[in-house]
C-alpha positions in Angstrom: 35.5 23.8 68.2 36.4 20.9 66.1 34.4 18.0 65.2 36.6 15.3 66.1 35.9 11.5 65.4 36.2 8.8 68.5 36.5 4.8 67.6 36.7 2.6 70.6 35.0 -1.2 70.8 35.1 -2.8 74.7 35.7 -6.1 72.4 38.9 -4.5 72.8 38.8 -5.8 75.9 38.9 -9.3 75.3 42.7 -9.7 73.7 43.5 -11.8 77.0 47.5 -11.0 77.8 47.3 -12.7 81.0 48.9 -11.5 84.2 51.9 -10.1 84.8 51.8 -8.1 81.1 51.8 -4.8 80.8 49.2 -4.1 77.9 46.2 -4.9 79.8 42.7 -4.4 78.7 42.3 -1.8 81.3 44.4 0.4 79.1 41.7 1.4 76.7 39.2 1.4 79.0 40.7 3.5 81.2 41.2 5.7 78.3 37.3 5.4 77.0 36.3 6.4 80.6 37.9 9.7 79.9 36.7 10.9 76.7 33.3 9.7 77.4 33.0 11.6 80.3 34.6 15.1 79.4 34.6 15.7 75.5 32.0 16.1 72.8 32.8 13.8 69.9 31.2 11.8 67.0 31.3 8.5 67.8 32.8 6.0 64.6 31.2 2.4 64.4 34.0 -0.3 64.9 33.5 -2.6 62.5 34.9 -6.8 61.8 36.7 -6.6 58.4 37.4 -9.7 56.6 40.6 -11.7 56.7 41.5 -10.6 53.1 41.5 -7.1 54.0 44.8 -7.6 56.3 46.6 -8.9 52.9 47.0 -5.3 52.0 50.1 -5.3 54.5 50.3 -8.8 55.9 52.1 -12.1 54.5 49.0 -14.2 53.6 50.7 -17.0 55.5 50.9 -15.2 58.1 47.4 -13.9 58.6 46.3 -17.9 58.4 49.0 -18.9 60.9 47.0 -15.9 63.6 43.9 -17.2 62.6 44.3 -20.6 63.6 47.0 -20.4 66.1 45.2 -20.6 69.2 43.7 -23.6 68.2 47.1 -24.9 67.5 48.3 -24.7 70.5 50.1 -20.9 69.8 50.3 -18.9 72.5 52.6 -16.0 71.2 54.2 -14.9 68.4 58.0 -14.1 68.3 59.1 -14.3 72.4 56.7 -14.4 74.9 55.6 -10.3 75.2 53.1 -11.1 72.3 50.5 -13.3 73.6 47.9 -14.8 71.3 44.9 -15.8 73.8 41.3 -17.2 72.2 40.1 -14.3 70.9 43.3 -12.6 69.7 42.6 -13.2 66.2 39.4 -11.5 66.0 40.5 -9.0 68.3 43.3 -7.8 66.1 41.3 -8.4 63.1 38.5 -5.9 64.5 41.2 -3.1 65.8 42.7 -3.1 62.0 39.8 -3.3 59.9 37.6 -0.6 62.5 40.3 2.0 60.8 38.5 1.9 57.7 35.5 3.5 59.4 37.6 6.5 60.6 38.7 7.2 56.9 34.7 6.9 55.7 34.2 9.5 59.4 36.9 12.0 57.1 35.4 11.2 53.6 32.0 11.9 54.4 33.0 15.2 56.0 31.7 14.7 59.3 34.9 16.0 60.6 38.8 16.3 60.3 40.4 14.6 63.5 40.0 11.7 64.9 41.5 9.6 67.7 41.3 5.6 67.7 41.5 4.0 71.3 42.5 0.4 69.4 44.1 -2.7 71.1 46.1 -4.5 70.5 48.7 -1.8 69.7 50.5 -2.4 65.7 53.1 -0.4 65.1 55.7 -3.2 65.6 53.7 -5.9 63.2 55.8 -6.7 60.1 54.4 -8.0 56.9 55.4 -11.5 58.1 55.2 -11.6 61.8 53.3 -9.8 64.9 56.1 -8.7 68.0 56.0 -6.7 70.5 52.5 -6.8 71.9 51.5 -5.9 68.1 49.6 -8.5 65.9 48.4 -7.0 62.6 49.3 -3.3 62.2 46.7 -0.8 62.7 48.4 2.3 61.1 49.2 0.4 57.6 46.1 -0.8 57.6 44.7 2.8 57.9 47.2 4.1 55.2 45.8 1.4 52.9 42.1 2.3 53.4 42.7 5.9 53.1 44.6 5.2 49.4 41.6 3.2 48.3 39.1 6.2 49.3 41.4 9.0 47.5 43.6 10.3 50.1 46.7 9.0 47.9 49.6 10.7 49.9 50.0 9.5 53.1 52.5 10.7 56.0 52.6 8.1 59.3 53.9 10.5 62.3 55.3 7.9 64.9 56.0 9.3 68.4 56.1 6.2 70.7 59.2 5.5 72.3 60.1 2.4 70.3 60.4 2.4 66.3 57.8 1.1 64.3 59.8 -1.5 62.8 56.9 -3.0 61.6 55.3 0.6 59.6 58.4 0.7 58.2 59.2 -2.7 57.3 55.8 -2.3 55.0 56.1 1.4 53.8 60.3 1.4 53.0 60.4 0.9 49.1 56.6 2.9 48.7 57.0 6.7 48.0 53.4 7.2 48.5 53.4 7.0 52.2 55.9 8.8 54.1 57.6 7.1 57.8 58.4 9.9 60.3 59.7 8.5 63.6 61.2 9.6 66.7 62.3 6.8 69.5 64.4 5.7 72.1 67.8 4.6 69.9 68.5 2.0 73.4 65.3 0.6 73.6 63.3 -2.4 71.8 63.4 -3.2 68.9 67.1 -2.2 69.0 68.4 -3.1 65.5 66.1 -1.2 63.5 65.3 2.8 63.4 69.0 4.0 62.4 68.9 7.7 60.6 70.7 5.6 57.8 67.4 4.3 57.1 65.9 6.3 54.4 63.5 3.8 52.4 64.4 1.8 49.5 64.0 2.0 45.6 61.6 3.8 44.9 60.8 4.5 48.4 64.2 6.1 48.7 63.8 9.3 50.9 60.4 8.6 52.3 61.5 7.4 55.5 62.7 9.8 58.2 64.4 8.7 61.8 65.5 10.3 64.5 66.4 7.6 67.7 67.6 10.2 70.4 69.8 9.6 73.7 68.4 8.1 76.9 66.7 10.6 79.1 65.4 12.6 75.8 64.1 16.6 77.4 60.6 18.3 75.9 62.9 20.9 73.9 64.8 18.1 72.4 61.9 16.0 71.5 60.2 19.3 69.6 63.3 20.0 67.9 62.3 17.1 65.9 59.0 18.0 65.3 60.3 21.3 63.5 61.7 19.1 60.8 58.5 17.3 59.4 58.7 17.2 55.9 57.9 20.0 53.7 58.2 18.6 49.8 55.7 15.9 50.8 51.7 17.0 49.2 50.6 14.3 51.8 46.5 14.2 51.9 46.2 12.9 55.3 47.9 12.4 58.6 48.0 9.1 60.4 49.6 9.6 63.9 50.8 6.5 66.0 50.5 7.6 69.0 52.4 5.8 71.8 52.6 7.6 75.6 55.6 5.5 76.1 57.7 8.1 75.9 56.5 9.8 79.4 58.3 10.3 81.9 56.1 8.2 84.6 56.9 5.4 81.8 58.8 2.0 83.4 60.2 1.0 80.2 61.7 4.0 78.6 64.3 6.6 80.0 62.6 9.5 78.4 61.6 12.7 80.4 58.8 13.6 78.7 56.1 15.6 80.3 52.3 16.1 79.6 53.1 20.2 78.3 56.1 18.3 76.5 53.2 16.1 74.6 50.5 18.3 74.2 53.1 20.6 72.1 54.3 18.2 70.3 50.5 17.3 69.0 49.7 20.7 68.5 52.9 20.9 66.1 51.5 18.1 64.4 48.0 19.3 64.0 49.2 23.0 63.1 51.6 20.7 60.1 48.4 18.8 58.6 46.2 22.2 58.6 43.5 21.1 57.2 44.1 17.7 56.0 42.5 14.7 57.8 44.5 14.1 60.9 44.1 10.8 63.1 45.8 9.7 66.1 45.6 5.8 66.9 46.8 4.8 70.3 50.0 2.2 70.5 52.0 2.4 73.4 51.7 3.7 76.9 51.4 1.7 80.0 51.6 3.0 83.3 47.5 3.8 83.2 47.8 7.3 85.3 50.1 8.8 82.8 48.5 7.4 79.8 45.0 8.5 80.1 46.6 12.4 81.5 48.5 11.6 78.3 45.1 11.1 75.7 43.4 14.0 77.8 45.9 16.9 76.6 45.8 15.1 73.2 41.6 15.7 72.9 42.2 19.4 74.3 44.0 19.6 71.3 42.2 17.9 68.6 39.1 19.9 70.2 40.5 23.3 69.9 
């Protein structure tokens, strides 16, 4: 059995989307719920960074714009799916900087796995702006703190429905860390996730897409996972995880299945071996479905 790492804060709780949204609080609650009762894990600390900590991916600007916004009058960012409530600020500030505590779980060698139950979601924040449902990005964030403790190499495995335009937007002229996505090609954000994108400069070749058809099969989706890059001496593996992609999903066409999932995680923990492995939740909405989603992703991480 492995020792596998579980972050989750119920201040998580309080990025306020209002009604009528689909990324409600219940989400990670619902998720917590599970794990708690069924698996054996060691628990990580959340933890409330600082505001300068988020410059190591996010326009200064920015970051100050988030902070204050509420009481300016902001209510969202971009269009109206990213809400900015009261509490938004410190919400997203305390998902982002709790992911330094899962690379301090894997430095002190209390285990190799982890999962982080974060809200709100980041895949989609850029180094300028916060869009769809995202405000600061979780996964960079993670990649950043893992550089400063020694893991130098890092690959970001992105299997929600949508592309990570925001990952990418950070990573694309960095050869250190390594973009792997697979998403919906006819779904938000639209213009971004092309297999033309490769990176830039000397981040040439470090970023890998595959956007497949509408109505994407298990075989076809684990097709992709066979071609995880093999040249890369990556020393950890961040994982945004987004149960979007199921097939009880509302905003994706994808047919994926909970078998369909659970082998695709268990391609991606058999590819990191023994390096440091963590999944952090982003999408994944319809709640059933989601937390049946998590629950074949711990019997992995457990095995």
């Amino acid at each position: 059995m492995q020792k596998v790492g579980y972050l989750y804060d119920p201040f998580f709780m309080l990025h306020d989307t209002g009604p009528g949204h689909i990324e409600v609080p219940r989400r990670v609650e619902a998720i917590d719920e599970l794990i708690t009762g069924k698996y054996d894990f060691t628990p990580i600390p959340s933890r409330m960074g600082s505001k300068k900590e988020l410059l190591m991916v996010h326009d200064d600007e920015y970051v100050e714009w988030i902070e204050h916004g509420y009481e300016n009058g902001v209510r969202m960012i971009v269009s109206a799916d990213t809400i900015v409530s009261e509490l938004s600020y410190e919400v997203a500030l305390k998902a982002a900087t709790s992911t330094k505590n899962a690379v301090e779980f894997f430095k002190q060698g209390l285990g190799n796995r982890a999962f982080l139950n974060l809200r709100p979601p980041g895949h989609h924040a850029e180094i300028i702006t916060g869009q769809g449902f995202c405000i600061f990005n979780n996964v960079a964030m993670m990649a950043r703190y893992a550089q400063q403790a020694g893991y130098k190499k890092v690959i970001i495995i992105d299997f929600d429905v949508h592309h990570g335009n925001g990952t990418q937007d950070i990573f694309y002229e960095d050869p250190t860390v390594f973009y792997f996505s697979t998403h919906e090609k006819n779904n938000y954000p639209y213009f971004t996730g092309s297999a033309e994108e490769t990176g830039r400069g000397a981040g040439l070749g470090y970023t890998r897409n595959f956007p497949y058809h509408d109505y994407l099969q298990d075989h076809e989706l684990l097709a992709f996972y066979d071609q995880l890059p093999e040249d890369f001496a990556f020393d950890i593996v961040l994982v945004s995880a987004g149960y979007d992609l199921m097939k009880d999903e509302q905003i994706s066409t994808a047919q994926i299945t909970f078998s369909g999932i659970q082998s695709v995680v268990r391609k991606i923990l058999n590819y990191a071996g023994e390096k440091p492995v963590a999944f952090l939740l982003e999408g994944g909405y319809n709640i059933d479905s989601l937390v049946q989603s998590v629950d074949v992703t711990m019997e992995e991480l457990v095995k």
